[in-house]
N, C-alpha and C positions, 0 to 999 in steps of 0.2 A: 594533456591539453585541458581536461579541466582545471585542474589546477589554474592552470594561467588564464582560461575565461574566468572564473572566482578572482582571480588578480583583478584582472581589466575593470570586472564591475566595480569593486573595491575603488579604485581610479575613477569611477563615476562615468567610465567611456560607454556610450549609446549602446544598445543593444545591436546595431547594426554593425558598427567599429568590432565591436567585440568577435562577433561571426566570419567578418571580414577578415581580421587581423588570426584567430585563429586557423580559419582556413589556405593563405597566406603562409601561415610559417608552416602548418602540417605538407602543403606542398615543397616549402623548399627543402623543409625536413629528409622527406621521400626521395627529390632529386636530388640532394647530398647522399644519400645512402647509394641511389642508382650509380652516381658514379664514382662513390668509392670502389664498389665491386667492380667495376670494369678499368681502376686505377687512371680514373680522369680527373682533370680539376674541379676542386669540387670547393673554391672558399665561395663565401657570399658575393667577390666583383664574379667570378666565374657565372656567377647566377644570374646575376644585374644585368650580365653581359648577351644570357643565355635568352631571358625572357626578351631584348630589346631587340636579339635575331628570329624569335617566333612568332613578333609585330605589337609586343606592349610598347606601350610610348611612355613618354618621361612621365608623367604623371602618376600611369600605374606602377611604374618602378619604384616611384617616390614612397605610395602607397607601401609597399610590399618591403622596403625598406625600413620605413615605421614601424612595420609588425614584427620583425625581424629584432629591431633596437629596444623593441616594446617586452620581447620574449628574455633578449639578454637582462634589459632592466629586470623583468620575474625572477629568472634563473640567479641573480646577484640577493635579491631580495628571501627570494629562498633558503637560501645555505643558513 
């Protein structure tokens, strides 16, 4: 995850974006691991789907999907 805060600032995204958006993906991170071990679905609509039954509303989803497409953009830019 540092790494990709070191990205973000790079990107010039606020110090806030960047906490956010790290925090954000280390959660979907963790509940992709959870339910691989218990052999559940586990892609990113599973997750979209997952947060908007635990009461985030579209907005936060939006959010969290930015940080997601923000982490892919790193991970491309890394290699």
């Amino acid at each position: 995850m540092a790494g990709f805060i070191v990205w973000l600032s790079r990107q010039h995204s606020p110090l806030t974006q960047r906490r956010r958006c790290a925090d954000a993906v280390e959660r979907f991170l963790r509940w992709q691991r959870d339910q691989r071990e218990h052999d559940a679905g586990h892609l990113e609509d599973d997750y979209y789907a997952y947060l908007q039954r635990c009461g985030s509303n579209v907005a936060q989803v939006v959010q969290v999907r930015t940080a997601i497409e923000l982490f892919r953009r790193y991970l491309r830019t890394a290699d």
